[in-house]
C-alpha positions as CSV (number, residue, x, y, z in Angstrom):
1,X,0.0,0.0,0.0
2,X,0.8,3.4,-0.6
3,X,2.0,5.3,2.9
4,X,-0.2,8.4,2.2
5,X,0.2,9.4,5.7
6,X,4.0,9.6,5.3
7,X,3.4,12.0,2.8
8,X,1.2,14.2,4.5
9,X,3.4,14.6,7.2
10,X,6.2,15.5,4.8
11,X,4.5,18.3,3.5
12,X,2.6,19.7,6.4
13,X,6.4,19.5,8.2
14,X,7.5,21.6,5.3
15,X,5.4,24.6,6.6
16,X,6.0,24.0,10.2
17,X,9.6,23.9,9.4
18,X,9.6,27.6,7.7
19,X,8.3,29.8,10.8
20,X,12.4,28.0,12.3
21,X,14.1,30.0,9.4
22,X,15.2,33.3,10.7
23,X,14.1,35.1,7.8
24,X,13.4,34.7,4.0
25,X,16.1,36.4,3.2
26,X,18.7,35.4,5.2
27,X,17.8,32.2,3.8
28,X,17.9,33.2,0.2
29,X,21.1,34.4,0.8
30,X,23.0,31.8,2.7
31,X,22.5,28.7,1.1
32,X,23.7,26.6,3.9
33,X,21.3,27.8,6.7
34,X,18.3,26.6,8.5
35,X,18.0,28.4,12.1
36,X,16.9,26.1,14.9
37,X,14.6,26.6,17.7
38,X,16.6,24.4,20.3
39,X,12.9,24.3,22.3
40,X,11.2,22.5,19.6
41,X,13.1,19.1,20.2
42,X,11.2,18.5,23.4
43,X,8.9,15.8,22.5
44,X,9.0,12.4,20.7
45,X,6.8,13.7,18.0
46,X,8.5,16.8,18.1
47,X,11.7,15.0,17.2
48,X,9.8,12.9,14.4
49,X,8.4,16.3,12.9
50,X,12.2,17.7,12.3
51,X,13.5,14.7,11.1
52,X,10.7,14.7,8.5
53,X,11.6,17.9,7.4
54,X,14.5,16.7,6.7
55,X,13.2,14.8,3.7
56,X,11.4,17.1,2.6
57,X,14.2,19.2,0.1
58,X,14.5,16.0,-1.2
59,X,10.9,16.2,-3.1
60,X,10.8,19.3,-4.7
61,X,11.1,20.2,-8.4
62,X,14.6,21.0,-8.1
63,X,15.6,17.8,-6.7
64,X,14.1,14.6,-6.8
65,X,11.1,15.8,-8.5
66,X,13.0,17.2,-12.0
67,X,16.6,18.0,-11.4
68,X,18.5,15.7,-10.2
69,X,16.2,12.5,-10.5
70,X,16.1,13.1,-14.5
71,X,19.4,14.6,-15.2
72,X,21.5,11.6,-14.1
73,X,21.4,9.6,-17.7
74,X,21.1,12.9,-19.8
75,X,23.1,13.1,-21.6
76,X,24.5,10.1,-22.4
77,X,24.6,6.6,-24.8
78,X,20.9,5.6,-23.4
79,X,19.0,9.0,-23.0
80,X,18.6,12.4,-24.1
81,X,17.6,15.7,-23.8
82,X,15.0,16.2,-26.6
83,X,16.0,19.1,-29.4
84,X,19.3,20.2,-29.9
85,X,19.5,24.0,-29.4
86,X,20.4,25.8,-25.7
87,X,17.1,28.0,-25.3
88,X,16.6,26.3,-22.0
89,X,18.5,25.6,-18.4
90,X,17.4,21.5,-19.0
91,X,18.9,21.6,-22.5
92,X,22.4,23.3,-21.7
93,X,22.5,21.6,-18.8
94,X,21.7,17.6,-20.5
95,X,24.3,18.7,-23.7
96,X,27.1,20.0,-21.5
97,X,26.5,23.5,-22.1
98,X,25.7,24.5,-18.9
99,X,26.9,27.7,-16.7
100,X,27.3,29.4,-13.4
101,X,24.3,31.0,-14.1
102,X,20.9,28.6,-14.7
103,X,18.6,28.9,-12.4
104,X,18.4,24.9,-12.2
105,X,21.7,24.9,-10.7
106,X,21.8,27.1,-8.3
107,X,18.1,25.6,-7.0
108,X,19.6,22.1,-7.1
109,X,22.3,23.5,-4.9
110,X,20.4,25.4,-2.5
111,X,17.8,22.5,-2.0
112,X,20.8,19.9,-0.8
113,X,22.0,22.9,1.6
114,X,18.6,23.1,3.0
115,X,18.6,19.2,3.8
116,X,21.6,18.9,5.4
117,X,21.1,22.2,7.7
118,X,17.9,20.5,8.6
119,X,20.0,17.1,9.3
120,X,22.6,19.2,11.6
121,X,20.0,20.4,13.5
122,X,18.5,17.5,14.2
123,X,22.0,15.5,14.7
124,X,22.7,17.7,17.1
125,X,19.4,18.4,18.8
126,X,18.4,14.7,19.3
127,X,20.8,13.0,21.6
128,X,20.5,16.0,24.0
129,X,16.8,15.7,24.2
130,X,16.4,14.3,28.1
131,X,13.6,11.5,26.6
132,X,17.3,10.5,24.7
133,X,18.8,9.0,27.7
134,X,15.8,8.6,30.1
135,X,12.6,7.8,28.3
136,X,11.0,4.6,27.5
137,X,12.8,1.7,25.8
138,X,10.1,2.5,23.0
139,X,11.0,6.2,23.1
140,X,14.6,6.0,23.0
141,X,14.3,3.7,20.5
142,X,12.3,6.2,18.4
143,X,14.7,8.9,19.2
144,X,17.6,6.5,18.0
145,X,16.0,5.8,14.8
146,X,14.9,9.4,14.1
147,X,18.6,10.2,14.4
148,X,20.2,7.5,12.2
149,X,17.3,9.1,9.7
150,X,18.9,12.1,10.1
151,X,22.5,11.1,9.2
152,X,21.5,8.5,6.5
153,X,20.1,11.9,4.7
154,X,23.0,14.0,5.2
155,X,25.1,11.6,4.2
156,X,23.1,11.1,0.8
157,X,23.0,14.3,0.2
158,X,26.8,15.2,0.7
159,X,27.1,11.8,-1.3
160,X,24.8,14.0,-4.5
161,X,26.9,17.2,-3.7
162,X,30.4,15.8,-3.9
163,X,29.2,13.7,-7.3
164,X,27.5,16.9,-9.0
165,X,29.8,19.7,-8.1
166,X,33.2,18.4,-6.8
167,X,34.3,19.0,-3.3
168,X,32.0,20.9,-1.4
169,X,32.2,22.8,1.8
170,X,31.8,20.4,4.9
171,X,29.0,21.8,7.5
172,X,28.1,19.3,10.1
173,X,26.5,21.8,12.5
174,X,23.6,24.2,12.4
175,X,23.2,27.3,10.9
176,X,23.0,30.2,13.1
177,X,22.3,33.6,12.1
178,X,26.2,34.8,13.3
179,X,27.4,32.5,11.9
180,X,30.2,33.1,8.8
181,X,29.3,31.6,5.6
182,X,32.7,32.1,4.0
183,X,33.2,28.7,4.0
184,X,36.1,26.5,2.1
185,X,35.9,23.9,0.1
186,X,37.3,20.3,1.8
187,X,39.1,17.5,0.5
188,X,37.5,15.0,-0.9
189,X,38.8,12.8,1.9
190,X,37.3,14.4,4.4
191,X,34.0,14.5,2.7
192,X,33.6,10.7,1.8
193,X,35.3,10.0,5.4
194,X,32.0,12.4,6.9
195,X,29.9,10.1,4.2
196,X,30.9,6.8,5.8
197,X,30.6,7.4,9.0
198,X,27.1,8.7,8.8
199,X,26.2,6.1,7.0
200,X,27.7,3.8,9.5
201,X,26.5,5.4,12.0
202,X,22.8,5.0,10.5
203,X,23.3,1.5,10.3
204,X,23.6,0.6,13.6
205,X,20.6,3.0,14.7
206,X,18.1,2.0,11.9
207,X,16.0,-1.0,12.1
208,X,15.6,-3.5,9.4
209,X,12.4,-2.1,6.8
210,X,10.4,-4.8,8.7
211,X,10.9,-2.8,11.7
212,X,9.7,0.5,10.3
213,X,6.4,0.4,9.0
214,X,6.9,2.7,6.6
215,X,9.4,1.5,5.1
216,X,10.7,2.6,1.3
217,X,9.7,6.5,2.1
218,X,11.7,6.3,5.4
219,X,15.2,5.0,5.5
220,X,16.2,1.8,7.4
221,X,19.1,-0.1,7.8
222,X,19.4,-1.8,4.2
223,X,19.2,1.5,3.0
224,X,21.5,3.0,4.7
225,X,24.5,-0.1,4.1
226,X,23.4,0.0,0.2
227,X,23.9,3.7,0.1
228,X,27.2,3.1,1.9
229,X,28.0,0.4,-1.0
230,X,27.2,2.5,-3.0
231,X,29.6,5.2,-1.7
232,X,32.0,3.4,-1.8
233,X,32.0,2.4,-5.3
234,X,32.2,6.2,-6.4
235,X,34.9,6.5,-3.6
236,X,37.1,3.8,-5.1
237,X,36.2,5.0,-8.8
238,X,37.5,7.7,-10.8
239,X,36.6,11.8,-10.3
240,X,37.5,14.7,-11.8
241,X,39.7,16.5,-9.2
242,X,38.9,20.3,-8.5
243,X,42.0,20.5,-7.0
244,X,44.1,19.5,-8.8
245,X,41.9,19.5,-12.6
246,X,42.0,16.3,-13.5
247,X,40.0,13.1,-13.9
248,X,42.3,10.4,-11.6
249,X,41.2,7.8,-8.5
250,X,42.9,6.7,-5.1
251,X,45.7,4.3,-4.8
252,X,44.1,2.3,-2.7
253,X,40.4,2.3,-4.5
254,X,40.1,-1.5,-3.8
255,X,39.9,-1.0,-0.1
256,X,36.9,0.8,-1.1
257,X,36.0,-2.1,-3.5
258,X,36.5,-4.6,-0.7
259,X,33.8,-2.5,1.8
260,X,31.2,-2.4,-0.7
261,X,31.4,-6.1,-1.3
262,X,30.7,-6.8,2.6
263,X,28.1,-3.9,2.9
264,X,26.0,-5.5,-0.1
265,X,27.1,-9.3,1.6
266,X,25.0,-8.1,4.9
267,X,22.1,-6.8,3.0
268,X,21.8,-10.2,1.2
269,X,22.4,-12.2,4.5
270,X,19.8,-10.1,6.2
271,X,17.0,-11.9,4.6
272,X,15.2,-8.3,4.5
273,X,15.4,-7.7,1.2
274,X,14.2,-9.6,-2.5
275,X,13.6,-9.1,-6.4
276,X,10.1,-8.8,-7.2
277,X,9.5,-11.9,-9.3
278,X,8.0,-9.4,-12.2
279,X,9.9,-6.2,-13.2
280,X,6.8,-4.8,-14.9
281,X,5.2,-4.9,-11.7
282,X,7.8,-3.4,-9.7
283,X,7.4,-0.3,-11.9
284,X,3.6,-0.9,-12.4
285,X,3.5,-0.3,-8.3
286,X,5.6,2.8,-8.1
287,X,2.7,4.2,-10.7
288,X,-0.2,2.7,-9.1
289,X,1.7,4.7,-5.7
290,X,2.6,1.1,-3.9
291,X,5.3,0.9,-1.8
292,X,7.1,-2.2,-1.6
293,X,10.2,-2.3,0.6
294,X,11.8,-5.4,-0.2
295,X,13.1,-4.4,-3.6
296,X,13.2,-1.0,-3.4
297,X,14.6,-0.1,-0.6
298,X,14.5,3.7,-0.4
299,X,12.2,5.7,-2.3
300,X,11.9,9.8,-2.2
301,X,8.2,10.1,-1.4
302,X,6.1,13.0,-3.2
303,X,2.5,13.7,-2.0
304,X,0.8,17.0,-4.2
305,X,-3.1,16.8,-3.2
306,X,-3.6,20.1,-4.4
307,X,-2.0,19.9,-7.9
308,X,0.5,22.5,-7.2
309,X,4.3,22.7,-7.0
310,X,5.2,22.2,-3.8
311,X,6.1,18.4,-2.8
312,X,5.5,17.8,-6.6
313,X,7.5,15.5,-8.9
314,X,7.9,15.2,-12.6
315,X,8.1,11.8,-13.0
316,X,6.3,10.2,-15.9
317,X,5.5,13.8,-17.2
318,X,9.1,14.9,-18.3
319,X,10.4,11.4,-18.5
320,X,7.5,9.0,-19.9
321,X,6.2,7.9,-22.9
322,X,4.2,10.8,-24.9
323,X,0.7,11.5,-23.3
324,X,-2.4,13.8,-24.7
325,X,-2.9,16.6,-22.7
326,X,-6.9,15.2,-22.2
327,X,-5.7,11.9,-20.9
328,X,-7.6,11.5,-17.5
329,X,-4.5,10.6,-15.6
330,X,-2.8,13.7,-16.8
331,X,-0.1,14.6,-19.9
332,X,3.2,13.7,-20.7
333,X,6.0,16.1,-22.0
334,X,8.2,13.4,-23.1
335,X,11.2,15.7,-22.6
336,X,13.8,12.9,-22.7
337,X,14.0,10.2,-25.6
338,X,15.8,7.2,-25.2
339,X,18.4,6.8,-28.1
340,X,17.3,4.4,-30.5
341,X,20.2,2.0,-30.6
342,X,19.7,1.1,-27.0
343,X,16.3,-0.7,-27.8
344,X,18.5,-3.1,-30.1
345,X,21.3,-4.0,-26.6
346,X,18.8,-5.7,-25.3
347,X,18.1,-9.7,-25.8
348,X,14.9,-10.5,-27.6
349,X,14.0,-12.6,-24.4
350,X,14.8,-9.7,-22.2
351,X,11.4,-8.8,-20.0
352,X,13.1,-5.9,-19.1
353,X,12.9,-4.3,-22.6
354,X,9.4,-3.1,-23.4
355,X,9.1,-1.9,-19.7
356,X,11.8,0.4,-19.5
357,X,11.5,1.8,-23.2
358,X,8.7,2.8,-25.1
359,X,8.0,3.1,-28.9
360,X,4.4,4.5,-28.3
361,X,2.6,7.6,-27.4
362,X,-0.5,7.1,-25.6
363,X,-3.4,9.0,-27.0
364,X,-6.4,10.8,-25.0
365,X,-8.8,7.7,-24.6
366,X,-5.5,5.5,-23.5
367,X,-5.0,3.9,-26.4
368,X,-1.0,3.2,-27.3
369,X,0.0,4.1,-30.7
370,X,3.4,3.0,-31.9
371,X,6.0,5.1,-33.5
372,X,6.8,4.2,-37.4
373,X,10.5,2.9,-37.4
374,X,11.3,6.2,-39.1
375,X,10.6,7.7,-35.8
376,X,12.8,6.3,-33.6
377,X,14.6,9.5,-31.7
378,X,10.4,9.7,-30.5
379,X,11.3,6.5,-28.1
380,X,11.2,7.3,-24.5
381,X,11.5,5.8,-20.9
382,X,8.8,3.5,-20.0
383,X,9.4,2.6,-16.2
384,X,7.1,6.0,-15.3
385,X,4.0,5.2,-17.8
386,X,1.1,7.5,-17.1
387,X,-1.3,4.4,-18.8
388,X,0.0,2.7,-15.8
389,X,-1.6,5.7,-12.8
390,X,-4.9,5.0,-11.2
391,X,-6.0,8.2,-10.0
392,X,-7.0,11.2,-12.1
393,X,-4.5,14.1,-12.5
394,X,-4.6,17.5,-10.4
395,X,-2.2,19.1,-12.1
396,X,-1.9,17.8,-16.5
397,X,2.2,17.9,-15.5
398,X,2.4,17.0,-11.7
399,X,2.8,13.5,-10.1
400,X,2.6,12.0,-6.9
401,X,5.1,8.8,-8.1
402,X,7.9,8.4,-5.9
403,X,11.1,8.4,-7.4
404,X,13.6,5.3,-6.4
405,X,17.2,5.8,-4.9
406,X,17.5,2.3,-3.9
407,X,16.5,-0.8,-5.1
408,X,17.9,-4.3,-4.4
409,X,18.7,-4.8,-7.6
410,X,21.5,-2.4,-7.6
411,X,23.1,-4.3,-4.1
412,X,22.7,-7.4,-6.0
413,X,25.2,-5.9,-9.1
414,X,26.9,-3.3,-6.8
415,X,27.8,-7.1,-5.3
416,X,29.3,-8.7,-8.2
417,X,31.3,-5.3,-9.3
418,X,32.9,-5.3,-5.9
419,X,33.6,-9.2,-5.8
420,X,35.2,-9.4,-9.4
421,X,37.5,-6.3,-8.6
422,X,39.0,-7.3,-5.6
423,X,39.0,-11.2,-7.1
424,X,41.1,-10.0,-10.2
425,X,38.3,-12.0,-11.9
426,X,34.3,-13.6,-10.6
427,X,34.3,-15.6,-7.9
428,X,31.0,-17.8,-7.0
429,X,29.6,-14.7,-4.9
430,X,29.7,-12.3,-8.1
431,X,28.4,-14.9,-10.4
432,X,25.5,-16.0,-8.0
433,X,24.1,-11.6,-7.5
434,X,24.8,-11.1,-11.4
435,X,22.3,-14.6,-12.2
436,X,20.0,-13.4,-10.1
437,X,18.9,-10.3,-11.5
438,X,19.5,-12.0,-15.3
439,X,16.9,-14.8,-13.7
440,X,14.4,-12.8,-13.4
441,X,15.1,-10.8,-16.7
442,X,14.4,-14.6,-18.8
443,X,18.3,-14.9,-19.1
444,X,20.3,-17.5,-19.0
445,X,23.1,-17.6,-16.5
446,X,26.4,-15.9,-17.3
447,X,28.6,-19.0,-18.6
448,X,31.6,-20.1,-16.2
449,X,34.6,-18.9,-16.6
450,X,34.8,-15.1,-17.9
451,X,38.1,-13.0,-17.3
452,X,37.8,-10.0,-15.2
453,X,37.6,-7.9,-18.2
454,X,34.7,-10.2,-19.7
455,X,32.8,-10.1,-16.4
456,X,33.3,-6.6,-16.3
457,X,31.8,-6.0,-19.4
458,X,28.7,-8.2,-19.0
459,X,28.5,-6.3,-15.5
460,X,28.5,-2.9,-17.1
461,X,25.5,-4.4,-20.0
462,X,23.6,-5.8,-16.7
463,X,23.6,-2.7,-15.1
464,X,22.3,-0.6,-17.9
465,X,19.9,-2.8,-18.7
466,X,18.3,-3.4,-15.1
467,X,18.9,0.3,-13.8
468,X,18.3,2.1,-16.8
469,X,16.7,5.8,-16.7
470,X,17.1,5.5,-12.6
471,X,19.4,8.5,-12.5
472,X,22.7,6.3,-12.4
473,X,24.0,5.6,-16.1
474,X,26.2,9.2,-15.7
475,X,27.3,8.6,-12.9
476,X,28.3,4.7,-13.9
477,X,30.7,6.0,-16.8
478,X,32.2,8.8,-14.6
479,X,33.4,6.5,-11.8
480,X,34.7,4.0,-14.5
481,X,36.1,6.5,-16.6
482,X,33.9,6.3,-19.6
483,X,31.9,9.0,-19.8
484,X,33.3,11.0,-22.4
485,X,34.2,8.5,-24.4
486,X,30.4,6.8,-24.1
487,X,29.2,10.2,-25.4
488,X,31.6,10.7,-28.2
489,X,30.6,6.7,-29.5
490,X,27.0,7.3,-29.3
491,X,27.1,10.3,-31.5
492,X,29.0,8.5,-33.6
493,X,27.0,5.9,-33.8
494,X,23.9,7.7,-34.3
495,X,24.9,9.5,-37.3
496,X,26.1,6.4,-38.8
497,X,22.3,4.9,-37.9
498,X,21.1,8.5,-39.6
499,X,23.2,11.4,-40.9
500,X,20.9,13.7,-39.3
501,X,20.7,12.4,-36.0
502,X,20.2,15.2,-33.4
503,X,22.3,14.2,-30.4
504,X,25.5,16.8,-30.2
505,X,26.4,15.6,-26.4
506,X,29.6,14.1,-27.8
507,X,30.7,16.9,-29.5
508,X,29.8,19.8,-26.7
509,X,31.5,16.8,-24.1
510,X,34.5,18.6,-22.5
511,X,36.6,16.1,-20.4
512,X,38.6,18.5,-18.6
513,X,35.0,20.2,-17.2
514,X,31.6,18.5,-17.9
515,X,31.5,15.6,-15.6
516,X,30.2,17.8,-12.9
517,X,28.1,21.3,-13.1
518,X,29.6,24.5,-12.1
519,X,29.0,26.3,-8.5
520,X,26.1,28.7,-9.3
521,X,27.8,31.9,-9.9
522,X,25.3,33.3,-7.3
523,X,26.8,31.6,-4.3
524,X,30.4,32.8,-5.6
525,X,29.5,35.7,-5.0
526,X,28.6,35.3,-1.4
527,X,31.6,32.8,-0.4
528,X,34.8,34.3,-1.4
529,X,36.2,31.6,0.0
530,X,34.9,29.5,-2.5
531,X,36.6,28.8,-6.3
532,X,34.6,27.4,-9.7
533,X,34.9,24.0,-10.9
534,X,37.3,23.4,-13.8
535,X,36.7,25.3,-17.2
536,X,33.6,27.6,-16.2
C-alpha cells in the first residue's frame, strides 16, 4: 500500500519547518542555513516532525522531483535531452553546455543545503533531548531511529553534492544567524570519510524495513548499508579533481572495492530484502503509488493533493512515454528520448525491454499508438507510464510517483562489481548476485569462466539494462572513466544509424569540465572563499 500518511506529514512539516528559518532572506542568501529553535526538540513527535523535514528538500522540483532525479542519464549513450538548441537551463545543462548562471543549478544547490542544515539540526538536537537518555525503551528507540534518519540523509546528500559539483564545503552543524558563511571547500577525503561514517552510524541506529512500518519512504538499515555500498563504489572509482583539474582515482580504491562487497554481503544475508518476481510490476507499483520495501529499498516520497508545486514531482510527465494533454491521468511532456540503438542491446527474451523503453505515445482515450520505425529518436523511458496511474491528474504535469534511490537490484550488481574487482576475476559470490537479476530478466546464467575484463563488461550491460533511466547511467561511466568516451561513441553511432541524428552531447563533451556542473555563480559571489569548478 501506498503510505499516504508519510506523505502528509512530509508536506505539512514543510510549513511547520519555515516559521524555524530566521528570515526569507537570510535564507535566500546563505545557502547553507536553517536556524533552529533548540525548544522544539522536546517531544518524541517533536523530534519525528524535524526529522521529516529533513526529507522534505528531497521532493521538490529541483531535486528529486526534475533535477537531479532526470538529469542523471542525460546526456548520455541511453538518454537524451530532446532538441538540440540551448534555449533552455534543462537543455544546456543535459548537452554540457551548462553555466554558473541557470537557475536549475543554483536551485539544485540550494535545495541539498537546505537538507543537510535541517540534518545538523536534528543531529545535534536529538541525543541532547532528556527523553534521549531517560525515556522509554520505545521512546529511545524512536529517538535512535529518528537520528540514524537524520544522518542517512545528510550523508546522501553530501554523497549527490560531492558527485555533481566536486568538493564541497563540509557543514556538520547548524546554521546560526552569526554564523560566517565564508566557508572553504574540503578534500575529498574528508568528505567521503564524513559520508561513511554517517552512513555507519545509520546503520547501527536504523532498524531493518520490517521494523519500520513505513518502510521505502523512510530510510532503514538496508538503506543506509546500500547507500554506503554504493559510496563506496564512487569513492574507489574515478573523479575529476577540482583541486588538482584532473580526472584520476585513489591508490588504494580497492579497499573501497573490498567495503562495498561486505556492505552488499550483509544486506543479502539479512534476509530483509528480495527481487520482485515481475519487473513490470515493480514499476507498475511505483505508478499505481505502492510501496514495496523489499526491492526497493529507499524511495523519495512526493505527496501534491492540491496539484501544485510544492512536494510535486515530474516523473512520468518529463520522462514518460508521450501522453495527450486530455488523458484522464494527466499529460506527458516526453522531454527525454531514449536513443534508438539502445532498444537493439537488449536480448529478444529480455522482459526488461518493453518496460523500460517505449516506442508508443499514448493518445487521450489510453489507447497506445506506436511510432513508425522512421521515428525512432520519439522512443522514450517506460518505467514511469502515465497508462500505468490509477488516480486522475490535479495538475496535466504533476505527479505523486515516488522516485527510487535504492532498489535491491543495484546491491545485488553493486555485489558482483565489488567481488570481481578485488578477485582480479568472478568468484561464486559475483556470479551467483549477477544470475540473479538475469533470472528474473528470462536470461540465462552468465557462462563459467569469464576473465575480469569479460565479467566486467557483461556487468557494465547488466547494469544498464536493469537500472536504466534511474538516474545512475552518468554517474556509472564517470566512476569507470567512460563517460566521455560513451558520449563521443554514441554520437558516432547515431549519425552512422542516420546522418541527421540530433544528439550533439559528444561533440559539446569537455573532459577536462563536464563531468560535474559549475558552482552557481550566485553563491560565488557570497563565499569568497569558494573557487569554480574546472573550465567555467
Amino acid at each position: 500500500m501506498k503510505y499516504i500518511k508519510v506523505k502528509k506529514w512530509i508536506a505539512a512539516v514543510a510549513v511547520i519547518l519555515v516559521s524555524f528559518t530566521a528570515c526569507e532572506d537570510q535564507l535566500e542568501e546563505k545557502p547553507y542555513s536553517f536556524y533552529a529553535v533548540e525548544t522544539f526538540f522536546e517531544t518524541v513527535n517533536q523530534a519525528n516532525m524535524a526529522t521529516l523535514g529533513v526529507y522534505d528538500p528531497l521532493a521538490e522540483l529541483e531535486s528529486y522531483g526534475r533535477n537531479l532525479s532526470m538529469l542523471g542519464d542525460a546526456d548520455t549513450d541511453i538518454l537524451q535531452m530532446r532538441g538540440t538548441d540551448l534555449n533552455n537551463d534543462r537543455r544546456k545543462m543535459c548537452h554540457y553546455n551548462a553555466d554558473p548562471t541557470l537557475g536549475w543549478i543554483q536551485d539544485s544547490w540550494r535545495q541539498l543545503w537546505l537538507g543537510i542544515d535541517r540534518a545538523n539540526m536534528v543531529i545535534q538536537e536529538i541525543p541532547e533531548m532528556d527523553l534521549y537518555t531517560n525515556g522509554t525503551e520505545d521512546e529511545i528507540k524512536l529517538l535512535q531511529r529518528y537520528l540514524g534518519e537524520a544522518k542517512f540523509l545528510r550523508g546522501l546528500m553530501y554523497f549527490d553534492l560531492v558527485r555533481i559539483f566536486g568538493a564541497v564545503p563540509l557543514k556538520t552543524t547548524p546554521t546560526k544567524a552569526s554564523d560566517d558563511m565564508a566557508i572553504p571547500r574540503a578534500s575529498y577525503e574528508e568528505l567521503y570519510n564524513q559520508m561513511e561514517q554517517d552512513l555507519t552510524d545509520a546503520a547501527e541506529l536504523l532498524p531493518w524495513s520490517s521494523g519500520i512500518p513505513e518502510a521505502g519512504e523512510r530510510t532503514n538499515k538496508g538503506a543506509a548499508l546500500g547507500l554506503h555500498a554504493r559510496v563506496c563504489l564512487a569513492r574507489g572509482g574515478y573523479y575529476l579533481d577540482v583541486y588538482e583539474k584532473t580526472r584520476t582515482r585513489v591508490s588504494n580504491y580497492k579497499d573501497y572495492y573490498e567495503k562495498a562487497a561486505q556492505l552488499t554481503k550483509q544486506v543479502m544475508e539479512s534476509g530483509e530484502h528480495k527481487l520482485n518476481s515481475s519487473y513490470e510490476q515493480l514499476f507498475r507499483n511505483y505508478c499505481e503509488f505502492k510501496v514495496e520495501p523489499m526491492e526497493s529499498m529507499f524511495e523519495i516520497a512526493f505527496f501534491n493533493p492540491e496539484g501544485n508545486n510544492n512536494n510535486a514531482g515530474l516523473i512520468g510527465s518529463y520522462n514518460g512515454p508521450a501522453t495527450d494533454k486530455n488523458y484522464i491521468y494527466g499529460r506527458a511532456n516526453a522531454f527525454f528520448n531514449t536513443t534508438p540503438l539502445f532498444q537493439a542491446t537488449f536480448a529478444e527474451n529480455d522482459v526488461r525491454r518493453d518496460v523500460a523503453v517505449a516506442d508508443f505515445q499514448v493518445l487521450a482515450d489510453g489507447t497506445l499508438k506506436p511510432y513508425p520505425g522512421n521515428k525512432d529518436d520519439l522512443y522514450t523511458p517506460g518505467k514511469w507510464r502515465r497508462n500505468w496511474h490509477v488516480q486522475e491528474s490535479k495538475n496535466p504535469n504533476n505527479t505523486d510517483v515516488n522516485w527510487v534511490y535504492l532498489r535491491y537490484a543495484d546491491v545485488l550488481l553493486m555485489r558482483a562489481e565489488a567481488e570481481n574487482e578485488i578477485n582480479d576475476g568472478p568468484n561464486a559470490a559475483a556470479y551467483d548476485a549477477i544470475n540473479e537479476v538475469r533470472d528474473r530478466a528470462g536470461l540465462d546464467d552468465l557462462p563459467q569462466g569469464l576473465s575480469k575484463e569479460e565479467f566486467f563488461e557483461a556487468l557494465k550491460n547488466e547494469r544498464t539494462w536493469e537500472l536504466c533511466f534511474e538516474g545512475w547511467r552518468k554517474f556509472d561511466l564517470i566512476r569507470w572513466n567512460m563517460l566521455g568516451d560513451a558520449v563521443r561513441q554514441a554520437e558516432a553511432d547515431l549519425l552512422n544509424h542516420r546522418g541527421n541524428y540530433p544528439y550533439v552531447a559528444g561533440s559539446n563533451f569537455d573532459d577536462d569540465k563536464d563531468e560535474l556542473w559549475p558552482i552557481p555563480l550566485f553563491d560565488m559571489d557570497e563565499n569568497p572563499s569558494l573557487f569554480q569548478n574546472p573550465g567555467f
